[in-house]
ROVO-466090 format. One line per 4 residues: number of its first residue (from 0); their letters; for each residue x, y, z of C-alpha. Coordinates in pm, 1 decimal. Layout:
REM residues N
NUM) a) X Y Z ~ ...;
REM end
This chain:
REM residues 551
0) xxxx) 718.4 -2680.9 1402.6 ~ 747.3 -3013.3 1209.7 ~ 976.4 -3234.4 1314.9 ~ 1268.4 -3409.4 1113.6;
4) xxxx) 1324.1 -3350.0 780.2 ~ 1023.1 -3187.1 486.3 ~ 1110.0 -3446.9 231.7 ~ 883.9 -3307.3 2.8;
8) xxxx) 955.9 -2944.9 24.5 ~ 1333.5 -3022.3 21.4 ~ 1258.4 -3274.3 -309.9 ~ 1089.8 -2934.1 -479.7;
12) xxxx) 1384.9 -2713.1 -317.4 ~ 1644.7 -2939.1 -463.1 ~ 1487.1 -2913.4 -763.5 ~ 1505.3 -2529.0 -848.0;
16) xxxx) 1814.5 -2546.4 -710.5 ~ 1956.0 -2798.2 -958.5 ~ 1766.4 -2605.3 -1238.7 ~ 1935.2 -2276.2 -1124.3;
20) xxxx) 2312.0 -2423.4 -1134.5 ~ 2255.5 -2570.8 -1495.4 ~ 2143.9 -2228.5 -1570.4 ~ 2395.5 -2078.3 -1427.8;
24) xxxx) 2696.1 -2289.9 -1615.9 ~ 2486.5 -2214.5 -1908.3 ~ 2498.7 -1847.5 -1896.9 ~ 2866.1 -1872.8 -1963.1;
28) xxxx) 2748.8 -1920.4 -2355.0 ~ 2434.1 -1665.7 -2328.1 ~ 2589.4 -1338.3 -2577.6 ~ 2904.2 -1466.5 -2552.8;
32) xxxx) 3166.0 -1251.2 -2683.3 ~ 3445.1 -1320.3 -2915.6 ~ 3699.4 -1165.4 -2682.5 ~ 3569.9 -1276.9 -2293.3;
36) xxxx) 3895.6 -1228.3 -2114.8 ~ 3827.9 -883.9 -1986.0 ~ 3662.8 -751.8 -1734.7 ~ 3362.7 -578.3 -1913.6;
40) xxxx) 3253.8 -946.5 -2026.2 ~ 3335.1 -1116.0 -1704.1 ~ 3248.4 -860.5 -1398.2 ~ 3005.4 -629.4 -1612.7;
44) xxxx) 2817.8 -913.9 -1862.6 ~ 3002.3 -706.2 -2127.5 ~ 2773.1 -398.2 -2084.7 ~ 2551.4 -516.5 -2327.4;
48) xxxx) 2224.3 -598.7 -2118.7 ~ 1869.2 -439.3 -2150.9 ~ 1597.1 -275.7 -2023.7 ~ 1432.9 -611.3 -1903.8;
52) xxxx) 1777.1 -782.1 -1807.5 ~ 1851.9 -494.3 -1577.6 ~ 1546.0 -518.2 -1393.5 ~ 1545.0 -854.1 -1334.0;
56) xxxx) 1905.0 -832.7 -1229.4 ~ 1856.0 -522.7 -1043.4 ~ 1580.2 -644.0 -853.7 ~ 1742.4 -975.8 -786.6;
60) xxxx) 2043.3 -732.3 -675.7 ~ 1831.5 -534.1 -412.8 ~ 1608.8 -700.0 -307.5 ~ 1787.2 -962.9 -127.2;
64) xxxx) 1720.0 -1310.0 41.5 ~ 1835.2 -1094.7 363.0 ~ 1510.2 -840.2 271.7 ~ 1303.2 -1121.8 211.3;
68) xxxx) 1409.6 -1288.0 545.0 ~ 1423.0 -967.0 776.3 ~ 1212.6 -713.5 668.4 ~ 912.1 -919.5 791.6;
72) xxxx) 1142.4 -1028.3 1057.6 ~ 1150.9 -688.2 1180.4 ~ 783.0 -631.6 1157.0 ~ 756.8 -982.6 1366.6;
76) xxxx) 950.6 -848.8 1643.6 ~ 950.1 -481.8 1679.6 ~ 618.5 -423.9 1421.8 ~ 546.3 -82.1 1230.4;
80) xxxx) 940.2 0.5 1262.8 ~ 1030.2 -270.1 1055.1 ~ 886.6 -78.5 750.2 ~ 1094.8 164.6 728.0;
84) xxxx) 1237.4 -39.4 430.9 ~ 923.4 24.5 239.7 ~ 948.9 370.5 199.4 ~ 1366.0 387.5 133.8;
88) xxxx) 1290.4 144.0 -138.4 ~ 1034.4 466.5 -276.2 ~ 1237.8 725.9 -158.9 ~ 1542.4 571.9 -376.1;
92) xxxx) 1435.7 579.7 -748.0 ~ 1366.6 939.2 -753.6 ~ 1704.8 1001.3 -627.0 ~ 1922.5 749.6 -874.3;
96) xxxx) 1723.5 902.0 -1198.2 ~ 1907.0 1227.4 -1117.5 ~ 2258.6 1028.5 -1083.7 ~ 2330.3 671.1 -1235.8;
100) xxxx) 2253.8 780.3 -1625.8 ~ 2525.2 1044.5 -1584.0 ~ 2758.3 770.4 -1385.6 ~ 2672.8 531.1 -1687.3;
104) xxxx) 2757.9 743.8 -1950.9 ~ 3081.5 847.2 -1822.6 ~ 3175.4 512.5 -1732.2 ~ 3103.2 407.0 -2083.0;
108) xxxx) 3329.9 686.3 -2227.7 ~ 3625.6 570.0 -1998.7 ~ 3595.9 268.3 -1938.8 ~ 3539.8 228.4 -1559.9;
112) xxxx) 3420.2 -88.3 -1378.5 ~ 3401.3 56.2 -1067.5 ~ 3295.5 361.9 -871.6 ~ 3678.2 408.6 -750.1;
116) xxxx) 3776.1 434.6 -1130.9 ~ 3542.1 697.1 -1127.0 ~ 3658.7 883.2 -859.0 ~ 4046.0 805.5 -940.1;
120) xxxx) 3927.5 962.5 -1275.5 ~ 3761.9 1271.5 -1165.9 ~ 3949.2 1368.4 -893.7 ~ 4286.4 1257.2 -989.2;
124) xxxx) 4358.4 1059.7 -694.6 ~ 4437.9 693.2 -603.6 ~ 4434.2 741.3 -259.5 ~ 4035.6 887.4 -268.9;
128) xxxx) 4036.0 580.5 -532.9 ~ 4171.5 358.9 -256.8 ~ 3967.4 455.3 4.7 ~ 3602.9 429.1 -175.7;
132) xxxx) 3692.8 65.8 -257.7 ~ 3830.4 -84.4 38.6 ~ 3501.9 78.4 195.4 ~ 3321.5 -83.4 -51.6;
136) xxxx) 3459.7 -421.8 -9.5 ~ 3436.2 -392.5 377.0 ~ 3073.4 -314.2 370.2 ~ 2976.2 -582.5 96.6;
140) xxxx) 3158.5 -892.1 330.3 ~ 2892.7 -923.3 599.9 ~ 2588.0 -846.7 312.9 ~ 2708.7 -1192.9 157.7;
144) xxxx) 2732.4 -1329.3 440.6 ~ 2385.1 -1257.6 530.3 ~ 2279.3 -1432.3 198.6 ~ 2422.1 -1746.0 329.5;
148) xxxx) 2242.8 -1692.8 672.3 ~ 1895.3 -1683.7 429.4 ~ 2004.5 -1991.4 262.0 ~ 2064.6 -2163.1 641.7;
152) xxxx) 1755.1 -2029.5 764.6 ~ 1564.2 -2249.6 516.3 ~ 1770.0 -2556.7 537.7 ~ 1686.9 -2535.3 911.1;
156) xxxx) 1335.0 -2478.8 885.9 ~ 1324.3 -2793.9 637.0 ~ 1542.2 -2975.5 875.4 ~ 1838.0 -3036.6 670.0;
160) xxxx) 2175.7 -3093.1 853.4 ~ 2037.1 -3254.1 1212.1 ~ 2058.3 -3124.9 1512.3 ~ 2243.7 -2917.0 1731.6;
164) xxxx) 2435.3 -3224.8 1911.7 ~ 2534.5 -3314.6 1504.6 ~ 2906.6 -3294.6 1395.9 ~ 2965.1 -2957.1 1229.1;
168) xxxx) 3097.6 -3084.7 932.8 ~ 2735.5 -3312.3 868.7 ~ 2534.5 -2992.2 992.5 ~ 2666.7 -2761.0 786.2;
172) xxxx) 2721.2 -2947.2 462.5 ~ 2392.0 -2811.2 288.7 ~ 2498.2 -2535.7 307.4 ~ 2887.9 -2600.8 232.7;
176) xxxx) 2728.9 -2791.9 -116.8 ~ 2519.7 -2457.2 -215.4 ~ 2846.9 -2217.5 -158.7 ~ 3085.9 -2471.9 -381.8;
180) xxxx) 2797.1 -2447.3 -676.7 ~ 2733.4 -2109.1 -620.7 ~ 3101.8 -1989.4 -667.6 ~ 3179.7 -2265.1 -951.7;
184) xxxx) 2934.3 -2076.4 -1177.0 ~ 3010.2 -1715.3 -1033.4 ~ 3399.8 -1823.8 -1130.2 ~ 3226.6 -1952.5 -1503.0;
188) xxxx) 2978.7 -1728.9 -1597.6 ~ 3072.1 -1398.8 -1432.6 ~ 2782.6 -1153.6 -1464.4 ~ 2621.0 -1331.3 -1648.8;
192) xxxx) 2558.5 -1582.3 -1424.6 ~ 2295.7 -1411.4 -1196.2 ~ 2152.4 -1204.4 -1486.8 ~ 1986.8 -1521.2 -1605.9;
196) xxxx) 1933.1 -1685.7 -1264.4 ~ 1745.6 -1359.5 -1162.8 ~ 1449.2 -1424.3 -1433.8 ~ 1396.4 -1776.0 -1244.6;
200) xxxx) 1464.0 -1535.9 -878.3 ~ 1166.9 -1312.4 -944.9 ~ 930.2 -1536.4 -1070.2 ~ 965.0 -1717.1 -776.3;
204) xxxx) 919.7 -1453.2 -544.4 ~ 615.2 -1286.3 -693.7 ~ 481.2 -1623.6 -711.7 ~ 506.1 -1667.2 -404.3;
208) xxxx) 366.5 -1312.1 -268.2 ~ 123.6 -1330.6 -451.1 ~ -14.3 -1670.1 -303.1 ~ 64.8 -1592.9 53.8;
212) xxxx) -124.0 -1233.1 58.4 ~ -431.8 -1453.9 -46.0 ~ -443.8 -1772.7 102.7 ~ -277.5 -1695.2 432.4;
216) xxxx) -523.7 -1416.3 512.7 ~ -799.0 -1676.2 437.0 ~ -657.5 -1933.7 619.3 ~ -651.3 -1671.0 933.8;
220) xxxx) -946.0 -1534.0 936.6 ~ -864.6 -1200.4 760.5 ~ -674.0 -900.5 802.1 ~ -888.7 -763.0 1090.0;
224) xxxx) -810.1 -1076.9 1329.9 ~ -410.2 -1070.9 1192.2 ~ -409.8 -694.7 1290.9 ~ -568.7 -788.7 1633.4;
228) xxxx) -379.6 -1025.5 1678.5 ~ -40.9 -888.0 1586.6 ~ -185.9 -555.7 1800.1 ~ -251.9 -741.6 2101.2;
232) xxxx) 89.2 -923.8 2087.3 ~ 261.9 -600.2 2038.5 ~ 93.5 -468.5 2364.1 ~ 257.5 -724.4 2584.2;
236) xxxx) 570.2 -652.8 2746.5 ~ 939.6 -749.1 2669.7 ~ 1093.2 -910.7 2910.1 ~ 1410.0 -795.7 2803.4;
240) xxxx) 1373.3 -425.1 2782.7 ~ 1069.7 -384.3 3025.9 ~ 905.6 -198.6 2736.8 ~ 588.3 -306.3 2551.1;
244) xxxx) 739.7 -556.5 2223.0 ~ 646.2 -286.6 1956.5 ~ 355.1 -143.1 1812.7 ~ 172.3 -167.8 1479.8;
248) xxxx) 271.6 227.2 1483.5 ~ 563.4 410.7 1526.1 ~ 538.6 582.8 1857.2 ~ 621.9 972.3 1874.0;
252) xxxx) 987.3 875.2 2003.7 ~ 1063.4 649.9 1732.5 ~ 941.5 909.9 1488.1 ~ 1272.4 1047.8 1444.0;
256) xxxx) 1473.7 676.7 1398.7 ~ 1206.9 562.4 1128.5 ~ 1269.2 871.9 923.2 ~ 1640.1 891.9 956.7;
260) xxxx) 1702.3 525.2 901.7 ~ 1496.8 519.7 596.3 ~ 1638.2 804.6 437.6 ~ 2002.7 772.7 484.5;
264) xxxx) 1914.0 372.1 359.0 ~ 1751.0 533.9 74.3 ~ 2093.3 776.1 41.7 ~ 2340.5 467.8 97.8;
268) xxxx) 2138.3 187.3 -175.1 ~ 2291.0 287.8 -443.7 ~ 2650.4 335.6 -346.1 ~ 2719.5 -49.7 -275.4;
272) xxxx) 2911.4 -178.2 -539.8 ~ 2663.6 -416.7 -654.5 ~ 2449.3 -199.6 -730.7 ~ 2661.8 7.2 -920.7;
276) xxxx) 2798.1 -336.0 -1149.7 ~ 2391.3 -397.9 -1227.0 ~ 2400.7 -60.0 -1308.8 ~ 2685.8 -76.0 -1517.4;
280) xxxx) 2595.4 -337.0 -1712.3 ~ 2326.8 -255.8 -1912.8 ~ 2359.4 -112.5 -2259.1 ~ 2273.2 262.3 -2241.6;
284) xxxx) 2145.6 510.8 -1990.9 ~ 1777.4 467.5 -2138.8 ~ 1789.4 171.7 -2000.2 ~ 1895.4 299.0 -1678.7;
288) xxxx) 1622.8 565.4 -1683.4 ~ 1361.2 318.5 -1760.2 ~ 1431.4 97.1 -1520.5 ~ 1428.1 391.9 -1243.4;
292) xxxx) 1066.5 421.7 -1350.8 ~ 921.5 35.7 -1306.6 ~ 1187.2 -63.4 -1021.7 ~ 927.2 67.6 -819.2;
296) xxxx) 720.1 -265.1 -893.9 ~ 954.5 -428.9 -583.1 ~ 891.4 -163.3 -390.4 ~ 499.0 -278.7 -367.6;
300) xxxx) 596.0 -637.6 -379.8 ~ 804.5 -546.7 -49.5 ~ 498.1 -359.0 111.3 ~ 287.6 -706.7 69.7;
304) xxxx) 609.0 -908.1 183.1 ~ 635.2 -681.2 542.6 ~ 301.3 -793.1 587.4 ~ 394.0 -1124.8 690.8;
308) xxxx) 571.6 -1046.3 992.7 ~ 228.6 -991.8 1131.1 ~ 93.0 -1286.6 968.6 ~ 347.4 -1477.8 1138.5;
312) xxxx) 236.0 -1323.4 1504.9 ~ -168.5 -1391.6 1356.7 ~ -45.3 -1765.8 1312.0 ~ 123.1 -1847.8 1610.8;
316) xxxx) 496.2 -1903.1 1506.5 ~ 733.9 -1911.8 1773.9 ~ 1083.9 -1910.0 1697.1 ~ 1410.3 -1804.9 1907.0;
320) xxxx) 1580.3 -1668.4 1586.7 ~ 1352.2 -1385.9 1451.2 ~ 1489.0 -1483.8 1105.6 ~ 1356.7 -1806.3 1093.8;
324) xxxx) 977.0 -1674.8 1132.4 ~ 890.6 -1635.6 749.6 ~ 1058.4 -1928.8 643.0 ~ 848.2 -2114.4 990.3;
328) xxxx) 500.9 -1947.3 873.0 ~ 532.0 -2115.1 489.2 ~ 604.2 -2430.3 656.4 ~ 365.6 -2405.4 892.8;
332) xxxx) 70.0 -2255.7 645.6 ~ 162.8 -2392.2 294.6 ~ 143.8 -2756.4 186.3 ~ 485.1 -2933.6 190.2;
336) xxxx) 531.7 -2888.0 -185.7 ~ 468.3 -2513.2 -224.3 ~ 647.5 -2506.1 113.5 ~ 932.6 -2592.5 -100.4;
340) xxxx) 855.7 -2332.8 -384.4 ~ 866.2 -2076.3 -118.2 ~ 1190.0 -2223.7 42.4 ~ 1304.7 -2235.8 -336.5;
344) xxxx) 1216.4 -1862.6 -419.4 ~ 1433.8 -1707.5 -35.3 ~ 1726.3 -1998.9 -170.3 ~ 1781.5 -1870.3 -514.6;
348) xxxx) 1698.8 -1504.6 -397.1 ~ 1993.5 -1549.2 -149.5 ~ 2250.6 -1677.7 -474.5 ~ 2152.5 -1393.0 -699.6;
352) xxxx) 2269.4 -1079.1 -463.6 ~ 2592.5 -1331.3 -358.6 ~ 2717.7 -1364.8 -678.5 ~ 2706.0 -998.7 -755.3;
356) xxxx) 2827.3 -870.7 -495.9 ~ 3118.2 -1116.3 -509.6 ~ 3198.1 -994.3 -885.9 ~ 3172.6 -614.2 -751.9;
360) xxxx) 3372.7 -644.1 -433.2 ~ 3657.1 -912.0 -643.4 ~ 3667.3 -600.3 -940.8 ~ 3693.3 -340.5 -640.6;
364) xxxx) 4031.2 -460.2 -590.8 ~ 4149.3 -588.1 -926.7 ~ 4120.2 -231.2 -1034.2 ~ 4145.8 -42.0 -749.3;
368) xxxx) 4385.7 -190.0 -542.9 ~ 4608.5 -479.3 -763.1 ~ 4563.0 -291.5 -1084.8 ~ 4688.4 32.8 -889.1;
372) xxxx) 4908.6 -37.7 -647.0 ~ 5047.4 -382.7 -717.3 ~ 5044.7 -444.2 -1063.7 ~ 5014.0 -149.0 -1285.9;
376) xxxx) 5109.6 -295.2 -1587.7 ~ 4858.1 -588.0 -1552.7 ~ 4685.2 -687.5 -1878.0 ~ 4307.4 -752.9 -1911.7;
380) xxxx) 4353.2 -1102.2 -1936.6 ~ 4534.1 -1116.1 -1616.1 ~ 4291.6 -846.5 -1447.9 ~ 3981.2 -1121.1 -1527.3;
384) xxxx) 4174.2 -1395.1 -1345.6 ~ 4267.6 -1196.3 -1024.2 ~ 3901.4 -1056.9 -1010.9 ~ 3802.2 -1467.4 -1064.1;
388) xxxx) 3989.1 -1552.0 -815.9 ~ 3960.8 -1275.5 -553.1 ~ 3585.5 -1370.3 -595.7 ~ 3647.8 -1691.9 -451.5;
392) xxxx) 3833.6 -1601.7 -175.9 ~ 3526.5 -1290.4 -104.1 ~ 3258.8 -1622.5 -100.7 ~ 3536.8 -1830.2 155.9;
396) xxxx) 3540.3 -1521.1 342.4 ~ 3168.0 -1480.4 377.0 ~ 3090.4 -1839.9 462.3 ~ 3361.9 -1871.0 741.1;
400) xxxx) 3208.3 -1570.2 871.9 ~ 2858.1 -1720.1 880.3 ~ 2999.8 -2067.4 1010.2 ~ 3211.0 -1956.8 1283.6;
404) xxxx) 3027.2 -1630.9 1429.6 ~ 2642.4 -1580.7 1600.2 ~ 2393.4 -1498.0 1280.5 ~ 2350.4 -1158.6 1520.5;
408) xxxx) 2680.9 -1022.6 1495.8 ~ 2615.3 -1049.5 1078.9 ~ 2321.3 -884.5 1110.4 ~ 2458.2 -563.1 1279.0;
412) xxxx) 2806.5 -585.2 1087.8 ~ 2566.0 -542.8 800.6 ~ 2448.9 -260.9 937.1 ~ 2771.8 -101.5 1011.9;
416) xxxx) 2835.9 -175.9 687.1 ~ 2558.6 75.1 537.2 ~ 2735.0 342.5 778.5 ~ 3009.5 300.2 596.1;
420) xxxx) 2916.8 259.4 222.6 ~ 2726.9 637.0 308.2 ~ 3010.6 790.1 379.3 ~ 3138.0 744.1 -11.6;
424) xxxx) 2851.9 935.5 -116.2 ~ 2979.7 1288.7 -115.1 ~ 3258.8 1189.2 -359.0 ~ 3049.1 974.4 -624.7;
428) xxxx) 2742.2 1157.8 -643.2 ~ 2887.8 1493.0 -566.2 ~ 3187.9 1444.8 -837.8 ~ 2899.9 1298.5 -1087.0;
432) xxxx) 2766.3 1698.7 -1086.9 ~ 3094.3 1938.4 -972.6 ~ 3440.0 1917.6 -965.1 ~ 3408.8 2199.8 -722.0;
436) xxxx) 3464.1 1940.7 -393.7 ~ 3901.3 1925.0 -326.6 ~ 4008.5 1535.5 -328.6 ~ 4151.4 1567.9 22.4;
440) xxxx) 3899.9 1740.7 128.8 ~ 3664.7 1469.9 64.1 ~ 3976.2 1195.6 187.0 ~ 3937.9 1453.5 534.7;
444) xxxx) 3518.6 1404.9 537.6 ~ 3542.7 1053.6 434.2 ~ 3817.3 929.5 743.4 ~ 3592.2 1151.0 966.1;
448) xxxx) 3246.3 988.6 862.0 ~ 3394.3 660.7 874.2 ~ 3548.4 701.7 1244.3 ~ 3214.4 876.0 1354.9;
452) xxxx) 2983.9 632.5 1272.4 ~ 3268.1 325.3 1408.9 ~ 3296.4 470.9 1737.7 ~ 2906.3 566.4 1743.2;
456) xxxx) 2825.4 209.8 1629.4 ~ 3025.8 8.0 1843.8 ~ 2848.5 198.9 2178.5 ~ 2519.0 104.7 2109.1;
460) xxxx) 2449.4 -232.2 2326.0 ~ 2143.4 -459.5 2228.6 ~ 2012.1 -756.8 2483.2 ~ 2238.8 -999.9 2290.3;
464) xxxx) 2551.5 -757.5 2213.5 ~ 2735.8 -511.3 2434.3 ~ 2888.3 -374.7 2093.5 ~ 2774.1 -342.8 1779.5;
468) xxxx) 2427.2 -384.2 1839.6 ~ 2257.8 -144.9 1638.8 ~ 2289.4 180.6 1410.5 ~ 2065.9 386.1 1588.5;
472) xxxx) 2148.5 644.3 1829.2 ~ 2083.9 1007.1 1997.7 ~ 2173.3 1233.2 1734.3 ~ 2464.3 1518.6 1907.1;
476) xxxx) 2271.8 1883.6 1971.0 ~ 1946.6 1755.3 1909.6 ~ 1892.2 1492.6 2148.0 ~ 1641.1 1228.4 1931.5;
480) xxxx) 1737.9 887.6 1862.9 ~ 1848.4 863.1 1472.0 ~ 2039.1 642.1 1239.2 ~ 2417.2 695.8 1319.4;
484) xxxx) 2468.6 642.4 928.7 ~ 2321.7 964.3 843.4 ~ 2448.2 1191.5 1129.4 ~ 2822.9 1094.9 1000.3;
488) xxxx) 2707.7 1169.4 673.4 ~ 2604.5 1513.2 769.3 ~ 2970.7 1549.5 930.4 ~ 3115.6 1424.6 640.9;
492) xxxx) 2963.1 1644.8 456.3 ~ 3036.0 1968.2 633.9 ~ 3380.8 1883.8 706.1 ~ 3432.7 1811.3 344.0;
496) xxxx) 3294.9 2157.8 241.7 ~ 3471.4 2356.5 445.2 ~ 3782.8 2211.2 399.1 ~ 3773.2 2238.0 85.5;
500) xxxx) 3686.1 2662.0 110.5 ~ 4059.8 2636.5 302.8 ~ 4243.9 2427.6 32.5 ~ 4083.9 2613.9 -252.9;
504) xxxx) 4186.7 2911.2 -78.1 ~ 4553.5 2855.2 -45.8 ~ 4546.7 2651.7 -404.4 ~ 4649.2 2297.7 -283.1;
508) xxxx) 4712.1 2072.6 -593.4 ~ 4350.2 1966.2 -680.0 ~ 4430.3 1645.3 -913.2 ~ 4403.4 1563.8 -1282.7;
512) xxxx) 4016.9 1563.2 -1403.4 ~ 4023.9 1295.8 -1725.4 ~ 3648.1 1350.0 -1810.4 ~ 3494.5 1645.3 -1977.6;
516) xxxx) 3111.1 1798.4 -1928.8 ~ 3014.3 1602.5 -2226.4 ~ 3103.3 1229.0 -2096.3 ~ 2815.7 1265.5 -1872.8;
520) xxxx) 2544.0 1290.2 -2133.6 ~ 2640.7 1094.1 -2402.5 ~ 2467.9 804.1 -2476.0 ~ 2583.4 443.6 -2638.6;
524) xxxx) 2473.2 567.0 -2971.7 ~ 2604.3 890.9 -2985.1 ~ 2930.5 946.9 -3189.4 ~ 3180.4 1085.7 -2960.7;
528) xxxx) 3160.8 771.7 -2685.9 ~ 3399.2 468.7 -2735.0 ~ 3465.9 232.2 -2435.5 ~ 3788.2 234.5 -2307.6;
532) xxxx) 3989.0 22.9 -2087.8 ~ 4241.1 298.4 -1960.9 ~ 4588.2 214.4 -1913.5 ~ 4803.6 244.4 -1598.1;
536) xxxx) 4903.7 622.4 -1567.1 ~ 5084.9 834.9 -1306.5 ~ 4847.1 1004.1 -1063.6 ~ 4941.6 1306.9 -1220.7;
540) xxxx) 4984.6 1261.8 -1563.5 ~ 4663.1 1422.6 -1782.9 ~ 4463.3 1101.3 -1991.5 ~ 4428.1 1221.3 -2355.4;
544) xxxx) 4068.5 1213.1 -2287.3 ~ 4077.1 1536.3 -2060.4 ~ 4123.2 1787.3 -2395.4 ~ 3824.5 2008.2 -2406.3;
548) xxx) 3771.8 1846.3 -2729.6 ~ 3692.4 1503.5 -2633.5 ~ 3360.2 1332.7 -2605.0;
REM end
């Protein structure tokens, strides 16, 4: 490790960074509309974006300074486990062509910003409504947060802010400087903000791949020594568990924790709200289906990118915080100026994701909570500066969380947090295809998932945490180790269809359906869709929409 501060890497990291936040305070006049105080043209870029646009913002959505940081992280420390991301990111796309063109057409025909408008829409009721977004705000908190632990990670590395004996205030100013910019153009631009930044994102990062997967192999001696290497570190034991560190192999009792983890990940991607506001903003479901096709692109970028976790073992990097290892081996490897195009690349990747999910979790509860519940009457001028200003206080939120508690706890409140955003499945997906599912039947599987996977998270201890300190864990009646995400899932699930045999049954109320069969195949172009902002209603009043003559 180098000692004091990179002054050339952090000259060419200062510089992408400046480029970023003129382009961001630009992108406030990129297709700007005549009337921008709504919420389709601040929080959804007003749904006008293409096939290329949604990529770019897509993959600058997903794939995250956090995956960046801690997917070779993981392979660093624990090896062939860490890739489960690999395969979620494959197992994903197949899944999401089946549902988010039918989500985006409906959501075109009515209107909706959010997944809870859906759901308030299909199933009649603001308290299924309520519950989807405050589950989707809950589990988006920590995720930011974790962007602002990628953005620390390289300021350390390049030895910005001093030591630990420095005043807080000096230590952490980098970082309190990239949060102000980052939510003055989030609070400008809106959407359209990151849309733009994300061209600059990518570019970066397959830059930056593309070097390391050449000249750090070279500068090692080639995969078979990294492999050895990494193999022969693996072997050695932990001192903390008593068990050898990993393996470059999952080993037969980790079989059933690789699989689980990666599919319920690959189940619970798509029901963050950020990815749902990428989704949304784009211009037709064409675009949508396209881009399920070449998303896939990141997917291989990701497979190189795990690679360096044993890269980092093949070079020697030693580091207390696993999360500083990738950020370590381009210091270590690179010269100091494409040190600082790599440091560049995991800074800007960490604004892209922050600033979306900021928009997504501040129009969560605009519409779903102030719009609802507090304000019904609220006018889209007004919504726009709540969602502005709730954005803020999501970004404050974030960074006090990353200032004041151990970069751990984040971590594995992140993970809690994709325990939780898979419980909302059921009612999204399965209302995008039948309105056969009762809405308090899926309120009943929803509480259930959600106090399942709590209870089961908060008993798993790691060497650092007595609570909290993982998502994995023996799965009830079977007796393997799996993700806890995806066994409350399954109870969700059954709860929710039984229950709603009972309340079918006996003919509880089942809610006010506004959409129609043909609102989820319509396209932009086709005659029968308008966009709507729909007006404050009683929970059980019909919209005019729900005639079997509309779309």
């Amino acid at each position: 490790m180098k000692d004091g501060v990179n002054g050339v890497a952090l000259g060419v990291f200062i510089f992408f960074f400046l480029a970023v936040t003129v382009m961001g305070f630009m992108a406030a006049r990129w297709r700007k509309a005549e009337n921008e105080a709504t919420l389709d043209e601040w929080g959804l870029g007003g749904r006008s974006f293409g096939t290329w646009v949604t990529w770019f913002l897509l993959g600058g959505d997903l794939y995250t300074a956090y995956t960046f940081v801690a997917v070779p992280a993981a392979i660093y420390a624990a090896g062939a486990a860490g890739f489960f991301a690999v395969p979620y990111t494959i197992l994903v796309y197949p899944l999401i062509f089946t549902f988010l063109p039918r989500l985006w057409s409906v959501s075109h025909k009515h209107g909706y910003v959010t997944t809870s408008d859906f759901v308030r829409g299909r199933f009649g009721s603001k308290g299924l409504s309520l519950a989807v977004a405050v589950t989707g705000i809950l589990a988006t908190m920590p995720y930011i947060a974790l962007q602002l632990v990628g953005i620390q990670a390289v300021l350390d590395v390049m030895g910005v802010g001093g030591g630990e004996n420095t005043n807080w205030f000096v230590k952490d100013l980098p970082l309190l400087i990239a949060f102000a910019v980052l939510a003055a153009y989030t609070y400008s631009s809106g959407l359209r903000a990151p849309a733009l930044i994300a061209f600059v994102k990518d570019g970066l990062i397959y830059l930056v791949i593309a070097v390391a997967i050449i000249y750090i192999p070279i500068k090692l001696g080639g995969f078979d020594d990294i492999f050895a290497k990494a193999g022969d570190a693996f072997s050695q034991t932990n001192p903390a568990t008593g068990k050898p560190r990993g393996a470059l192999a999952p080993a037969e009792p980790g079989q059933w924790g690789y699989a689980t983890l990666a599919l319920g990940s690959a189940l619970a991607l798509f029901m963050y709200p950020h990815s749902i506001t990428a989704t949304l903003s784009s211009r037709s479901r064409e675009v949508i289906r396209r881009n399920t096709t070449i998303l896939p692109l990141y997917s291989l970028m990701l497979g190189l990118l795990a690679l360096l976790g044993f890269m980092a073992i093949a070079a020697g990097v030693k580091v207390e915080n696993g999360q500083l290892a990738i950020p370590q081996l381009f210091e270590n490897m690179f010269p100091d100026w494409f040190a600082g195009v790599a440091f560049a690349a995991i800074g800007i990747g960490a604004l892209v994701p922050a600033a979306i999910m900021s928009i997504a979790a501040a129009n969560l509860f605009t519409r779903n909570i102030y719009k609802d519940f507090l304000k019904p009457d609220a006018t889209p001028a007004q919504e726009t500066k709540v969602s502005k200003l709730v954005s803020l206080l999501v970004k404050v939120g974030a960074l006090v969380f990353v200032l004041t508690m151990d970069k751990t706890v984040a971590i594995n409140f992140q993970l809690l947090g994709g325990i939780w955003i898979l419980q909302t499945f059921p009612a999204l997906v399965g209302g995008l295809f039948t309105r056969w599912f009762h809405r308090w039947a899926l309120l009943a599987g929803w509480a259930v998932g959600m106090v399942y996977g709590t209870l089961a998270a908060y008993g798993v201890a790691s060497p650092t945490q007595a609570h909290f300190g993982g998502s994995s864990k023996e799965i009830p009646g079977i007796g393997e180790i799996g993700y806890i995400g995806l066994t409350a899932f399954v109870l969700n699930a059954v709860v929710t269809v039984v229950l709603t045999f009972v309340l079918n049954a006996v003919k509880a109320p089942a809610g006010v359906d506004e959409t129609s069969p043909a609102d989820y195949t319509a396209d932009a172009g086709d005659p029968g869709v308008r966009v709507e902002l729909p007006s404050a209603r009683p929970e059980s009043s019909p919209s005019p929409d729900a005639s079997p003559s509309a779309g």
